[in-house]
N, C-alpha and C positions, 0 to 999 in steps of 0.2 A: 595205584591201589594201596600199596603199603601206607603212604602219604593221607588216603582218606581214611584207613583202618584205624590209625593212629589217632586221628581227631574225632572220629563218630563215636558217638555211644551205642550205636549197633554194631556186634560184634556177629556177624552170620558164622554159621558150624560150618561151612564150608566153602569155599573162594578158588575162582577157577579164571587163568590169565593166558588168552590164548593171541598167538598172533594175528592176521587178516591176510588181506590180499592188498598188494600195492600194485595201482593202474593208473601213473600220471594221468594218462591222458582222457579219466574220465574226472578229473577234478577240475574245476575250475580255476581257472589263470591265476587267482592269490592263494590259494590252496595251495595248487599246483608245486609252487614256488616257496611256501613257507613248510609245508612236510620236506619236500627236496633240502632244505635250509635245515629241518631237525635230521634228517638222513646223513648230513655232512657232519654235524657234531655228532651222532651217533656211531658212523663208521658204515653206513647204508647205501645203497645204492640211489645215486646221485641221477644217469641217464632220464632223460625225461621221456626215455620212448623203454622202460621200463613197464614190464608186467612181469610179477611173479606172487605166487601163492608160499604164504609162511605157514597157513595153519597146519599145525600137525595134528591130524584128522584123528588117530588115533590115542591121542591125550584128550583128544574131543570124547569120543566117544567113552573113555575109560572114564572123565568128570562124568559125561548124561547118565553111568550107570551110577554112581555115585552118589548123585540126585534122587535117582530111582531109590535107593533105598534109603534115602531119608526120608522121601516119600512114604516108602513103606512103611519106617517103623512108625509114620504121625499115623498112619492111616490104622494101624496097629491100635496103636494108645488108647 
């Protein structure tokens, strides 16, 4: 993200980087194996019978309100 901020000349008022869910086993076999490969230079979890959820649902929902009131103030204006 930082990487595309940097080079766009769209500069959005506000920017939100949440994690996901990682489930080997519904990626497909070079997938599979090339996220596993960034997980190892990361410090991630490598198992290929891995499932777990990162999002923290609550940085979720603290952005959507966030949202909501930029919404507001355009809807304002």
């Amino acid at each position: 993200m930082k990487a595309f901020l940097a080079r766009s000349p769209w500069q959005p008022r506000l920017v939100g980087v949440f994690g996901g869910n990682l489930d080997y086993q519904r990626y497909r076999f070079m997938d599979r194996h090339i996220i596993r490969f960034i997980m190892t230079l990361t410090g991630g979890p490598t198992d290929l019978h891995t499932k777990i959820e990162f999002t923290d649902w609550d940085r979720v929902r603290a952005f959507a309100g966030q949202v909501a009131a930029l919404t507001a103030d355009v809807a304002e204006s």
